[in-house]
MIVOMAR-422644 format. One record per atom (N, C-alpha, C): x, y, z; residue in one letter. Coordinates in steps of 0.001 Angstrom, whole numbers, plus 500000, padded with zeros to 6 digits. Example, Ala and Ser with C-alpha at 12.3 -4.5 7.8 and 13.67 -1.06 7.14 Angstrom:
<sites>
513190494310507800a
512300495500507800a
513200496700507800a
512850497750507080s
513670498940507140s
512900500030507870s
</sites>
This chain:
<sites>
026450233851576239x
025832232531576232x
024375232637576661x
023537232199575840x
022112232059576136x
021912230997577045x
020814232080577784x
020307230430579168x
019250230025579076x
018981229098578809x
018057227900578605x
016682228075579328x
015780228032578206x
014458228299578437x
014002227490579641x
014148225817578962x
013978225024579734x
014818223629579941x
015035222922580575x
015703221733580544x
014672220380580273x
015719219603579342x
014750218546579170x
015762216820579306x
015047215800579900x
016292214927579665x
015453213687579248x
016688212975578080x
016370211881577611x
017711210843577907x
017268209676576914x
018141208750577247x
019242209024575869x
018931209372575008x
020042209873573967x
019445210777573119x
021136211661572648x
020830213153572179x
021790212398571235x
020945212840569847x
021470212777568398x
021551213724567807x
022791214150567252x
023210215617566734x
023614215484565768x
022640216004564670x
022328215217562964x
021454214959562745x
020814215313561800x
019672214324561050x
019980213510559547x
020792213667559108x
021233213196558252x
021145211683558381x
021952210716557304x
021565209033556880x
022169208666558502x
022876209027559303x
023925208170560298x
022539209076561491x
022241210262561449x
021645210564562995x
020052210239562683x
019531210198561461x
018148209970561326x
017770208511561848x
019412207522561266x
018985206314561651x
019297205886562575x
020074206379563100x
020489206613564633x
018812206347565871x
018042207824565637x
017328208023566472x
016428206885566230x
015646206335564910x
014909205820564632x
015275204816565553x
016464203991565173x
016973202591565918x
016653202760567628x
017076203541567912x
017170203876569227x
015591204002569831x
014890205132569078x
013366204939569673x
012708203538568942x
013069202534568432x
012636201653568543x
012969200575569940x
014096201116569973x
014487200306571470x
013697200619572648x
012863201524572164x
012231202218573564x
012985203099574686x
013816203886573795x
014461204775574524x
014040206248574084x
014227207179574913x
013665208482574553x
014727209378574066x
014562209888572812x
015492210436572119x
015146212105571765x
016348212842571432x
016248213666571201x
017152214241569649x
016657215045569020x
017290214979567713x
017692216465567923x
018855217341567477x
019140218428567521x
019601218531565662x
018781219500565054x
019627219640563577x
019361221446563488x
020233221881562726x
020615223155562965x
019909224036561348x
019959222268560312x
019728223275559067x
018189222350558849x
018564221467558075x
017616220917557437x
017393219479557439x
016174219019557815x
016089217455558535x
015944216593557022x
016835215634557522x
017654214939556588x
019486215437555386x
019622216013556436x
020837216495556653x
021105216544554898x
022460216778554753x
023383217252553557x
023026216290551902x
022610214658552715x
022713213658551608x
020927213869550949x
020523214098551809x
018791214309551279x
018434215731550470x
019127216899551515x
018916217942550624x
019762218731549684x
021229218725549890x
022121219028548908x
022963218185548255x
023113216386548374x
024345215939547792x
023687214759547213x
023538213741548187x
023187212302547290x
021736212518546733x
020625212672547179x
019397212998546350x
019434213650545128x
019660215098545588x
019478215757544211x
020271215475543303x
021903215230543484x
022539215182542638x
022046213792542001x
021566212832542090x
020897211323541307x
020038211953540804x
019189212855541364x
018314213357540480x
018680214412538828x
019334214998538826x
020264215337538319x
020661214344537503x
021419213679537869x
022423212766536981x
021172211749535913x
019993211310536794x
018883210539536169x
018710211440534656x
018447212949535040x
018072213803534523x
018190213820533201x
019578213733533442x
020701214320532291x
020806212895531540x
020943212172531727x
020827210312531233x
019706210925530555x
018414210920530709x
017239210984530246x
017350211763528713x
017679212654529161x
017935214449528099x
019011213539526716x
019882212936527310x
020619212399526296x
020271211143525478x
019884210103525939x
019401209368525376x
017863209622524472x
017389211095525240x
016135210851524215x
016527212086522764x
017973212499522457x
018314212830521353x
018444214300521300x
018044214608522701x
019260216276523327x
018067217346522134x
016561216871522958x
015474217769522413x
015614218926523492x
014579220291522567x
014828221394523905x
014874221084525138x
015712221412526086x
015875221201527707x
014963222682528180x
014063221967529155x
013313222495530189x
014520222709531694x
015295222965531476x
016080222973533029x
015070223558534718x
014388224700533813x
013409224988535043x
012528223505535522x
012100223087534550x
011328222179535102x
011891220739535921x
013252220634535265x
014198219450535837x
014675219956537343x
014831221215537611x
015225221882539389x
013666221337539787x
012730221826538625x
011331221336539904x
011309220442540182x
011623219522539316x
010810218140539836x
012025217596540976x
013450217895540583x
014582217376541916x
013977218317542959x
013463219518542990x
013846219772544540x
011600219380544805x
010990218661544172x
009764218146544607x
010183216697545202x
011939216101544880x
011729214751545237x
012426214961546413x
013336216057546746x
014488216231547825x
013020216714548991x
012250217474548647x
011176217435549308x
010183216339549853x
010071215543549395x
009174214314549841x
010319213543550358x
011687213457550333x
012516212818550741x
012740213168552461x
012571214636552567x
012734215458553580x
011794214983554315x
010834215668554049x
009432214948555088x
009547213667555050x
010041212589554192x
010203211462554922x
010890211016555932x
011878211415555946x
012735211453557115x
012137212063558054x
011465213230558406x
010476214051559294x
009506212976559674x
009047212265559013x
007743211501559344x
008480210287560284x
009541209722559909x
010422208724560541x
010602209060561936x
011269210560562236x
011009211055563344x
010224211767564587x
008909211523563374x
007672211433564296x
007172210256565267x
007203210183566425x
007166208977567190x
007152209575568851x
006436208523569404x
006463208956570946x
007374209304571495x
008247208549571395x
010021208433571815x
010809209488571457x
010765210117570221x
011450210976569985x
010605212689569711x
011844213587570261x
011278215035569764x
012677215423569275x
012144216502567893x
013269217242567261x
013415218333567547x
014224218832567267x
015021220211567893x
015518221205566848x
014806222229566130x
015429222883564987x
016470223801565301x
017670223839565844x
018859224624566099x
020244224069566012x
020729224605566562x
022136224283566581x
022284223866568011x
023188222516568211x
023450222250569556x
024825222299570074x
025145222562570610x
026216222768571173x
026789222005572616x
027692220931572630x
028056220294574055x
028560221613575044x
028025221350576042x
028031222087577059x
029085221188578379x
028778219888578669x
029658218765579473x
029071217311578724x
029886216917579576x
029840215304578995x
027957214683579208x
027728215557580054x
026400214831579627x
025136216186579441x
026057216968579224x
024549218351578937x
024919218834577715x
023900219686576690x
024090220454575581x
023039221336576164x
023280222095575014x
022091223500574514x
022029223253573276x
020554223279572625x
020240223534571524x
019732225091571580x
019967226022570624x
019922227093570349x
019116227191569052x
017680227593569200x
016401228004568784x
015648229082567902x
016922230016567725x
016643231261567232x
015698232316568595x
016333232415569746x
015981233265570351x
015667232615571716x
015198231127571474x
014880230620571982x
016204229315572406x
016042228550573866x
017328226915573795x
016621226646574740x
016998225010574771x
016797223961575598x
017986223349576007x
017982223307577202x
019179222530577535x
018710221139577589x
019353219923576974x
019669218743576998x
020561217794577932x
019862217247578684x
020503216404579659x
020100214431579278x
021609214509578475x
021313212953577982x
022775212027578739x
021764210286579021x
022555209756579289x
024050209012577877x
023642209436576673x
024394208875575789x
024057209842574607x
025305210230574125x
025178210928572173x
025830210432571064x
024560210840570301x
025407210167569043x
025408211441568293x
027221211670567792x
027433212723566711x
027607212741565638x
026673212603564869x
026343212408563115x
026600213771562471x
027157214436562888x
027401216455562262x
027620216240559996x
028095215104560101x
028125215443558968x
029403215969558498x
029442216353557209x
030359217249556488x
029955218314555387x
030943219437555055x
031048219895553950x
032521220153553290x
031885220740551966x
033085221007551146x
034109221267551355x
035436221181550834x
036438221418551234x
036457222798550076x
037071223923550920x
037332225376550061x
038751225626550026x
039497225685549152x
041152225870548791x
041163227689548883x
041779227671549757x
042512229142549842x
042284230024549120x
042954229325547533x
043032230494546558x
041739230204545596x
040867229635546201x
039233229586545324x
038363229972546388x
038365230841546768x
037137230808548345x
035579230436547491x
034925229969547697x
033473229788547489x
032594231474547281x
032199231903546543x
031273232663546189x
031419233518544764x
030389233755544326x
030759234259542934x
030215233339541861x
031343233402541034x
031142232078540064x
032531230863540222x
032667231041541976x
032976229630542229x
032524228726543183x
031945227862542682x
030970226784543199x
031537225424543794x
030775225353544873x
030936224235545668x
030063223082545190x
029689221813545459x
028731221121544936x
026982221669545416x
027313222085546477x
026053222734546898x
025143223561545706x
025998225412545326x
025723225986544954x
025572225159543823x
026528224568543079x
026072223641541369x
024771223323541075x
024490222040542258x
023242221543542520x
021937222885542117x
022257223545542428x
021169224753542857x
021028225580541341x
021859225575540655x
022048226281539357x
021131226223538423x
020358227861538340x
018662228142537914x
018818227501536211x
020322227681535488x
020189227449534333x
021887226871533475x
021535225907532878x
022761225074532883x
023955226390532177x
025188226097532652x
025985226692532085x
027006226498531461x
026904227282530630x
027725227631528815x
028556226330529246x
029695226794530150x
030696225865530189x
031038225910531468x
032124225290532134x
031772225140533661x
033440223941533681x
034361224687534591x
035823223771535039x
035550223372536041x
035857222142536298x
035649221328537295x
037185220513538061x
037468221424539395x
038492221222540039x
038544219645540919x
039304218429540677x
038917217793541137x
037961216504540475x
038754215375539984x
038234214234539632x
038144213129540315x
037744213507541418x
037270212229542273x
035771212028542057x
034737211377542629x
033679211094542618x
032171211713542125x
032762213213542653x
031495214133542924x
031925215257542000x
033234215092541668x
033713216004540753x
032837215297539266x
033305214089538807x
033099213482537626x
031360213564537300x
030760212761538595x
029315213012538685x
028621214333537773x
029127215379538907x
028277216353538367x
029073217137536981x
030381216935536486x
031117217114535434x
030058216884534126x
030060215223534330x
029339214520533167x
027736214966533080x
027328215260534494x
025839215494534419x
025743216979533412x
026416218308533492x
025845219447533131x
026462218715531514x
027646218232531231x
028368218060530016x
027278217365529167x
026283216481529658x
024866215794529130x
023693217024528750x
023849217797530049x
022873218906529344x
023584220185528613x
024893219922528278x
025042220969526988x
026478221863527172x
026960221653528683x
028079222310529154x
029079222144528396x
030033222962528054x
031279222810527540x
032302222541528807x
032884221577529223x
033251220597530952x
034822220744530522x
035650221462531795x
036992220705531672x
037225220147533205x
037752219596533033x
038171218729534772x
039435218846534298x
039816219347535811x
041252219243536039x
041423218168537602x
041956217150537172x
042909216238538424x
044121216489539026x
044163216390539901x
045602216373540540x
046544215040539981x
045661214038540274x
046781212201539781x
046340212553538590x
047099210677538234x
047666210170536811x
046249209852536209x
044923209699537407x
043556209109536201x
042501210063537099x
041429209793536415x
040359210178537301x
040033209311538088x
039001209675538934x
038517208721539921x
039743207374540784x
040310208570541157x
041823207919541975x
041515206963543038x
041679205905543323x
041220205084544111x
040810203829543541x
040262204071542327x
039756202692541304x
040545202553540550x
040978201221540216x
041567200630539300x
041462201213537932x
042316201289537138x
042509202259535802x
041594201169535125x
041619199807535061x
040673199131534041x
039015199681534724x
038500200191535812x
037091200781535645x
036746201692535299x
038581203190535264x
038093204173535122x
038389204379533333x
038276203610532509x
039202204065531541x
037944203718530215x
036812203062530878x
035625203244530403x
034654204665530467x
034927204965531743x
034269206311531921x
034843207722531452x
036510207515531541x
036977208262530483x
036730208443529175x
036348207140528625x
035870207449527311x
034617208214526774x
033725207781527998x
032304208270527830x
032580209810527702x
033106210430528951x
033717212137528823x
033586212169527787x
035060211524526730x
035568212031526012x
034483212217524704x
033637211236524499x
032117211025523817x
031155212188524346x
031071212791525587x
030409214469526138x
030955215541526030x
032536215226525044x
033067216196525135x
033996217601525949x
033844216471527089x
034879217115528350x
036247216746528169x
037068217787528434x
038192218105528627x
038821217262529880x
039796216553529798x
040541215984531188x
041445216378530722x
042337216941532230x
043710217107532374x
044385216652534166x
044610215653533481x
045798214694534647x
046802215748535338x
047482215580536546x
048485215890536950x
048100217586536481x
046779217717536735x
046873219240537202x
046636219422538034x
047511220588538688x
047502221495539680x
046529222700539651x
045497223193540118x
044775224594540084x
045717225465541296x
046075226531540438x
046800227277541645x
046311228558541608x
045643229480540791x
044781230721540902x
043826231036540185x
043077231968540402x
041690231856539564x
041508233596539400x
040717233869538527x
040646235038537878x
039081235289537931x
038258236222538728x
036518236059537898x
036710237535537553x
035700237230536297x
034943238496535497x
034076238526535962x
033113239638535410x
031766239339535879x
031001238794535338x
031261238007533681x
030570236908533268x
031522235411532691x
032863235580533514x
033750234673533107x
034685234406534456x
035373233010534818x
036367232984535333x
037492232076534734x
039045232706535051x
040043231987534382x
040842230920535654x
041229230204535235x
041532229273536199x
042941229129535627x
043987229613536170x
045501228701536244x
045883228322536694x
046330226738535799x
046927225630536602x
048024225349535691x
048614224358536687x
050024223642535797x
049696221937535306x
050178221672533960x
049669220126534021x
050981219404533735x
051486218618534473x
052292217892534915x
053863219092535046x
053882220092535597x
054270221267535399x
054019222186534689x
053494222408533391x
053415223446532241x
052553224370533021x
052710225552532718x
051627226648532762x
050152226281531818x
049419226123532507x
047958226566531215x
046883227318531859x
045951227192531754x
044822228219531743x
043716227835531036x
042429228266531912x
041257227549530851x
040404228814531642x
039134228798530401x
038354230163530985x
036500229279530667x
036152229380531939x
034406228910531754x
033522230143532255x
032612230015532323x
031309230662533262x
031496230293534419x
031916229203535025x
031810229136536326x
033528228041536744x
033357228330537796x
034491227057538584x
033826226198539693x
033890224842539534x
033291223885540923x
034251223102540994x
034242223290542751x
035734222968543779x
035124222009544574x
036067220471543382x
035392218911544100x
036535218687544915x
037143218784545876x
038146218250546153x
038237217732547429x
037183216974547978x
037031216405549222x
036186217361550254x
035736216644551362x
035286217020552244x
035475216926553500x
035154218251554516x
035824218187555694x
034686217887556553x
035125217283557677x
034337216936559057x
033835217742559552x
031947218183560404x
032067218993561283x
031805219001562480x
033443218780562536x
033846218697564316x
033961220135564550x
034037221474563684x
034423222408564327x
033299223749564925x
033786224728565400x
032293225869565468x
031935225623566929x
030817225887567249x
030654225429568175x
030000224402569061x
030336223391568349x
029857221702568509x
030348221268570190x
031750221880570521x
031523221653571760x
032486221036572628x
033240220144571538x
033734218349571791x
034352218591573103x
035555219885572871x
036218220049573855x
035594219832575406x
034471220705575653x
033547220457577318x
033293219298577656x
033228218799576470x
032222217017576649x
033874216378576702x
034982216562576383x
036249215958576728x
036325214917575870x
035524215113574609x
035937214269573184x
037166214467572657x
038372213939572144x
039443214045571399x
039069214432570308x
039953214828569644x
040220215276567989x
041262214381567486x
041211214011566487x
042823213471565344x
042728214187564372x
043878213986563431x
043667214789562469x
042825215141561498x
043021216224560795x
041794216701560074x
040643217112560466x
040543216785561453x
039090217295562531x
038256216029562753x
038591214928562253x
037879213453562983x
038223213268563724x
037225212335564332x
036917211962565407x
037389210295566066x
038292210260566753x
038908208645566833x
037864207719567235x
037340207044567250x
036020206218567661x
036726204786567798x
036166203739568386x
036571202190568775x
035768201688567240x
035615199948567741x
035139198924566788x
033492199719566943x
032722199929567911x
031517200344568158x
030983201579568110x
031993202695567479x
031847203862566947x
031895204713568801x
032621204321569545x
032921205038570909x
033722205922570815x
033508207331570962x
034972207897571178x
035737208159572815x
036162208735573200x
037422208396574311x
036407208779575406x
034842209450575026x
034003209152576073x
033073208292576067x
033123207308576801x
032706205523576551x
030939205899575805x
030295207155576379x
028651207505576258x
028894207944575007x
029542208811574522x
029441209353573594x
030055208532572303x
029380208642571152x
029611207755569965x
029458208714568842x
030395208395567526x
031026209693566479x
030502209112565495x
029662208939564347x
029522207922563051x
029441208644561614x
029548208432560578x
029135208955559302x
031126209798559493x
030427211098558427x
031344212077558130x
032686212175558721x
032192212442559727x
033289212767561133x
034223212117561808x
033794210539561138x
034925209409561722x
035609208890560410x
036852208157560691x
037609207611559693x
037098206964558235x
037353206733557236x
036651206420556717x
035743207097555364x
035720206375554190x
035153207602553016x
033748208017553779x
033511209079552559x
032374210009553448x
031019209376552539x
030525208280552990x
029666207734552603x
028184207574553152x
026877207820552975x
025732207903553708x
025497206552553872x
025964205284553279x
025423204210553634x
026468203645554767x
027474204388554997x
028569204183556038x
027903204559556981x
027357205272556971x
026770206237558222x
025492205399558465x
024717205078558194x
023547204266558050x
024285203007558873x
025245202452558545x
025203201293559110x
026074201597560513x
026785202461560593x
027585203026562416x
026777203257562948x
025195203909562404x
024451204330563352x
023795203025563657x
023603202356562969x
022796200502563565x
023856200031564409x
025430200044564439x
026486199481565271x
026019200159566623x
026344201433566580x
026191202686567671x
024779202238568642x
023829202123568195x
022767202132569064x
022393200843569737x
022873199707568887x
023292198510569354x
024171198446570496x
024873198983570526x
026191199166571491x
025928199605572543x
024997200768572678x
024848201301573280x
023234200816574325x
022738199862573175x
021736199197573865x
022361197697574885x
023259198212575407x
024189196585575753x
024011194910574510x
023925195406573651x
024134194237572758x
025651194351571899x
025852193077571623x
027360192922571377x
027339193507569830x
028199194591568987x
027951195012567692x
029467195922567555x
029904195212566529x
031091196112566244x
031462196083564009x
032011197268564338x
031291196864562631x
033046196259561765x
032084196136560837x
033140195272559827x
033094196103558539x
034016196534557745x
033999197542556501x
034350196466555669x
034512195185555805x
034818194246554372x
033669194499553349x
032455194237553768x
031631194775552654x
030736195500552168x
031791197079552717x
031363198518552473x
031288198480550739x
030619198778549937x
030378198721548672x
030653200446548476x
031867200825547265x
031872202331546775x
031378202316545357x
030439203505545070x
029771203537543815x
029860204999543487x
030170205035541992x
029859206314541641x
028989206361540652x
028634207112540197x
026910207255539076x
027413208343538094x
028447207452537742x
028862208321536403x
028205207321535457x
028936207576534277x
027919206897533188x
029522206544532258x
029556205117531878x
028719204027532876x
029229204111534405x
028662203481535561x
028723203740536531x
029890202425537041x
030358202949538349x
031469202226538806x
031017202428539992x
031220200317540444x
031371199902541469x
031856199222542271x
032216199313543017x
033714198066543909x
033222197811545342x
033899196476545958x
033150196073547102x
034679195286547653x
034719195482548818x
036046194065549348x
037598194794548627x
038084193398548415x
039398193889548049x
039243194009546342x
040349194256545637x
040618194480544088x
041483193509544388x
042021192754542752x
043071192124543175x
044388192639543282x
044337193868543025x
045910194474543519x
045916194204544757x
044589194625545812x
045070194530546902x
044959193227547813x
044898192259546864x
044751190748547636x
046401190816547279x
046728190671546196x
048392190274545915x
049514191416546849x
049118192607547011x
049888192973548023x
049555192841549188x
048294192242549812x
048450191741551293x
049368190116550865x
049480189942549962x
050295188261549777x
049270187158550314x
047942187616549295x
046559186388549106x
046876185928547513x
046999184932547631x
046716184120546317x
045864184434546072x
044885184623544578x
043780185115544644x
043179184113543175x
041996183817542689x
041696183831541149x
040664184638541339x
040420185390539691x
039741186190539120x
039253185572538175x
037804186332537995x
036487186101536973x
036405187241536407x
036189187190535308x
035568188491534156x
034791188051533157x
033669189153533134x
032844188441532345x
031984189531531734x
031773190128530931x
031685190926529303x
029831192143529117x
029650192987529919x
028212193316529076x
028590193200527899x
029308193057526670x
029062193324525351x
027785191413524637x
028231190900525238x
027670189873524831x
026475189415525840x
025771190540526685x
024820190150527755x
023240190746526798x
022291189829526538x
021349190062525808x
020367191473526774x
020370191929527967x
019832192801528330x
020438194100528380x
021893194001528280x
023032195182528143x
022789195581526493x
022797194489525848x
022297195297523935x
021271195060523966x
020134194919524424x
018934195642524465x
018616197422525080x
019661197359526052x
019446198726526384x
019950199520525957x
021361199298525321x
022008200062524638x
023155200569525436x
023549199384525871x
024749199549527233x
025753198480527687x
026019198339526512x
027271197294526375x
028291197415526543x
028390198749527066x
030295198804527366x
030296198124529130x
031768197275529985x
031777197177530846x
031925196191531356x
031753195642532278x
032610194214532844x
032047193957534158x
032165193038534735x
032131192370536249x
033313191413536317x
034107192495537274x
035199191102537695x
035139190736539228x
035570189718539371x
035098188791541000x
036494188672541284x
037220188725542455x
038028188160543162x
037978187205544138x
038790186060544251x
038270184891545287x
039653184495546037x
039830184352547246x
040706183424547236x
041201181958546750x
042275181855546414x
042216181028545306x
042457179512545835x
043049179247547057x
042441177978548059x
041254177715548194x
040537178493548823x
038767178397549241x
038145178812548076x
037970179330547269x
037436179985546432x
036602181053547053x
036585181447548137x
035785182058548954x
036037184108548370x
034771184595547895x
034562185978547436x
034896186647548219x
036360187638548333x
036895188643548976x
036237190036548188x
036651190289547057x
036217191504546448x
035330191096544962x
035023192325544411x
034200192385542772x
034257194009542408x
034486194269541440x
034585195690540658x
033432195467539407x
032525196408539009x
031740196622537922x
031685197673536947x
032167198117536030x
031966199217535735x
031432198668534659x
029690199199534557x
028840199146533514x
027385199840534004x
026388199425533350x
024946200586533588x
024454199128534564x
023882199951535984x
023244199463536801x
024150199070537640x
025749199176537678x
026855198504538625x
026139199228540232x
025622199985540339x
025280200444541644x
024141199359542018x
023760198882541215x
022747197774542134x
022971196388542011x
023834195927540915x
024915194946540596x
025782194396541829x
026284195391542304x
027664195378543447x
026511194917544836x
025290195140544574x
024473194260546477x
024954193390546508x
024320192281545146x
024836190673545326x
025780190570545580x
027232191402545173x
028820190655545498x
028729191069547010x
028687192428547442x
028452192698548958x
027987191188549789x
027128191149549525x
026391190426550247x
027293188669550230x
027496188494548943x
028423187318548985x
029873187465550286x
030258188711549993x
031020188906550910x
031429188933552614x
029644189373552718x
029155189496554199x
029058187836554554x
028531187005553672x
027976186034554409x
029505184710554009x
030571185219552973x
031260184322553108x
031240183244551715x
030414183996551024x
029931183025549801x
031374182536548826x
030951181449548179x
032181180857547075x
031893181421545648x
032566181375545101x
031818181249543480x
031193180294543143x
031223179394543403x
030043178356543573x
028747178559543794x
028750179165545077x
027861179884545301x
026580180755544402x
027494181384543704x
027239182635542757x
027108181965541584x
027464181031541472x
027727180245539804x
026361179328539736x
026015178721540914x
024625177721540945x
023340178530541593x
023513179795542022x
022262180350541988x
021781181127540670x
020600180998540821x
019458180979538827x
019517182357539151x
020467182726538404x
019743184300537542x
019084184441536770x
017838185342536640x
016732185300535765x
017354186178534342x
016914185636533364x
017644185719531827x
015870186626531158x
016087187447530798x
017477188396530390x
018082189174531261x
018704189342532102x
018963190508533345x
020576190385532917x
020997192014533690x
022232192379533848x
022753191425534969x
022041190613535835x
022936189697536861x
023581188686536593x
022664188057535151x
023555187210534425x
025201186988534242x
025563188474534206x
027152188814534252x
027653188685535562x
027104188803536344x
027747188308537781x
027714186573537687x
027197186667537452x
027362184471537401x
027932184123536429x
027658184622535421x
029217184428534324x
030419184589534991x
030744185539535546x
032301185937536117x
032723184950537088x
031545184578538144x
032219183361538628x
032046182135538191x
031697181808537282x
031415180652535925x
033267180779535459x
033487182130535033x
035052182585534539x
035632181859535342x
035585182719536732x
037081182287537898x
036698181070538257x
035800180114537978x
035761178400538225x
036337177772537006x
036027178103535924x
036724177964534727x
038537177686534918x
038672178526535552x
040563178423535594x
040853177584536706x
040139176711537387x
040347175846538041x
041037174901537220x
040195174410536807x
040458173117536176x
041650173282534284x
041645174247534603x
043393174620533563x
044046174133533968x
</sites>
C-alpha cells in the first residue's frame, strides 16, 4: 500500500467523472462546497468517451452515408471527426470542473474508511479526507465466459474504435446497444447478424415499437435470430464462428468479428473499497441506496451505473442533482415516473411512464391516443413516415401516465410527454397547446386529439 504524499480535506469526494459524478461536483461546488473529483481513466467518464457520444456520432454518421446514396465511405475521416467531437466533449466537462471549489484527481481512488480515501497518481497519492461521497464509478461491459473480450471479439468499446468498417460483424445481444451499433456498421456496408436471446429485439418495448425497427434491419439487410442462444465461438485469424442454438436447433454463423451486447456490470468491484467505508453490496454488485441515493452510510451516496435501475446517463444526471441536494440539507428524493428510455436506432424508439400493458396490469383504467407520421406533412417531407405516437392517460382524469414513439426524432419527441408527466398534464393539456405546423410535434397533439376523441363515443 502506497503512503500518501499528502493529505487533503474537502467537504465532498466524487468518484467519477462521468454524467452522475461530473454533475455531481458541479452541483455541489455551486453550493459552495469544496469538492474533490477522483477519475482513474478519462474525464467525462464512459458516456463522453466510449458509449453515448461516439456511438451518436456514429449512428449520425451512418444515417448520413445512407441517405446520401451509399457514395465512397471515408471511414478514416468519420473516426476523425467522432473522436474531434468526444474531444471537445471531454474538455468540456474539464472546463465544468475548472472552478475554485473544485480540484481533480487523475487516478484511481480507493476507500480507505468511512471518511478517508487514497487517490493513487501513478507513483504518486493523496489521501482524501471528506465529510460526504458521491460514487458515480460507472459501468462496463458484461464479458460471457465463453467469449472473453480480445481478438476479434468486441465489446462496444473496442467496436466504437474500429480503424475500418467490417466485411461483416455478429452481434450477440439485441437489446439497445446491441441494435444501435448493429444497424450503424449494417448502414456503412456490414454484412450484420444479431442473435437475441427473447422472442423480439429490443426486449422491454412493446412489439408494436419494435416491429418497425425490425423492418428497417430487414431493409439493411441484417440477419435476426430470436431465441438464440450463443454458446461457443471459434476465431481464425481473419474469421470467427459463433455457435448458437435458435429456439434449440444447432446453427452457426461465421463474420470478421463478434460484439458482446449483453448488458452491463457495476463498478463496485477492484479496489473501490466499499467494504472499509462499510458500504453494503446487493446483488450483482449494486449498490442499495434510499429515495435520496444514500447508501447504509447516511454520508455516503451511490448514483448512475451502480445503483438499481437501467444504466442510463440521464439517470445519473438527475441522482446526482437528488444526491447533492440531500446532502445540502434540502428536502429531494427522486421520482423515476418520468425517466424517458430511448434508443437511436432508425427509426428511433422512445417510451416515458407507463405503456398500457402496464397501466392494465397495475388494474388502471386507462384511454389511449395514436396518431400516424404517415400523414404528418414534415415526416413526408423528410422522408420518414414510418411510426406512431401513442399517449396513455388515465381514463377518469385523463391525466398523462405514459407515451411510446417509434419514429425519426422520437428521442426529442418523448421531452414533451416526459414533461407532461412530471408536471401532471391532461390531454387537454397537450391537445390546446399550438404546435407549430409543419413539425413532427404535431403528432403528439394529434394523439391526444385521438384519446379525447374516444371520450365522447
Amino acid at each position: 500500500m502506497n503512503i500518501a504524499n499528502e493529505t487533503k480535506e474537502f467537504d465532498v469526494l466524487v468518484i467519477g467523472s462521468g454524467p452522475g459524478g461530473y454533475t455531481a461536483a458541479k452541483r455541489a461546488a455551486e453550493a459552495g462546497l469544496r469538492v474533490a473529483v477522483g477519475e482513474r481513466e478519462r474525464i467525462g467518464g464512459v458516456c463522453t468517451n466510449v458509449g453515448c457520444i461516439p456511438s451518436k456520432v456514429l449512428i449520425s454518421e451512418a444515417h448520413r452515408f445512407e441517405i446520401g446514396g451509399r457514395s465512397n465511405l471515408d471511414f478514416a475521416e468519420v473516426q476523425a471527426f467522432k473522436d474531434a467531437v468526444v474531444q471537445k466533449q471531454s474538455g468540456g466537462v474539464g472546463f465544468l470542473l475548472k472552478n475554485k471549489y473544485t480540484e481533480t484527481f487523475r487516478g484511481e481512488a480507493r476507500l480507505i474508511s468511512d471518511h478517508e480515501a487514497i487517490i493513487d497518481q501513478g507513483g504518486t497519492s493523496t489521501r482524501i479526507r471528506f465529510e460526504h461521497c458521491i460514487l458515480a464509478t460507472g459501468s462496463r461491459p458484461i464479458e460471457l465466459p465463453a467469449f472473453p473480450f480480445g481478438g476479434r471479439i468486441l465489446s462496444s468499446t473496442e467496436a466504437l474504435g474500429l480503424q475500418q468498417v467490417p466485411e461483416s460483424l455478429i452481434v450477440i445481444g439485441g437489446g439497445y446497444i446491441g441494435i444501435e451499433l448493429g444497424q450503424t456498421f449494417a448502414k456503412f456496408g456490414s454484412k450484420v447478424t444479431i442473435l437475441e436471446g427473447g422472442d423480439q429485439i429490443l426486449p422491454g418495448f412493446e412489439a408494436e415499437l419494435t416491429r418497425p425497427v425490425a423492418k428497417k434491419l430487414q431493409e439493411n439487410q441484417v440477419d435476426i435470430f430470436t431465441g438464440a442462444i450463443a454458446e461457443r465461438v471459434e476465431q481464425q485469424p481473419d474469421r470467427v464462428t459463433v455457435h448458437f442454438k435458435e429456439n434449440g436447433n444447432p446453427r452457426q454463423a461465421t463474420a470478421q468479428y463478434v460484439l458482446v451486447t449483453v448488458g452491463r456490470r457495476p463498478n463496485t468491484d477492484g479496489n473501490l473499497g466499499l467494504d472499509r467505508a462499510g458500504v453494503k453490496l446487493a446483488e450483482r454488485g449494486l449498490i442499495p441506496v434510499d429515495e435520496q441515493g444514500r447508501t447504509n452510510a447516511p454520508h455516503i451516496f451511490a448514483i448512475g451505473d451502480i445503483v438499481a435501475g437501467p444504466a442510463l446517463a440521464h439517470k445519473a444526471y438527475y441522482e446526482a442533482k437528488v444526491a447533492v441536494e440531500a446532502l445540502t440539507h434540502h428536502h429531494a428524493k427522486v421520482d423515476y415516473r418520468a425517466l424517458p428510455l430511448v434508443v437511436f436506432s432508425d427509426p428511433e424508439v422512445a417510451s416515458v411512464g407507463w405503456s398500457e400493458t402496464d397501466a392494465r396490469a397495475r388494474g388502471t383504467e386507462v384511454v389511449t391516443g395514436r396518431a400516424s407520421y404517415a400523414i404528418n406533412g414534415r415526416a413526408l417531407a423528410l422522408r420518414a413516415a414510418e411510426g406512431f405516437v401513442k399517449i396513455v392517460a388515465e381514463k377518469e382524469t385523463e391525466r398523462i401516465i405514459g407515451a411510446q414513439i417509434v419514429g425519426a426524432e422520437a428521442s426529442n419527441l418523448i421531452a414533451e410527454l416526459a414533461l407532461a408527466i412530471e408536471m401532471s398534464a391532461t390531454l387537454e393539456d397537450i391537445a390546446l397547446t399550438i404546435h407549430a405546423h409543419p413539425t413532427l410535434g404535431e403528432i403528439v397533439m394529434e394523439a391526444a386529439e385521438a384519446a379525447i376523441a374516444k371520450r365522447s363515443k
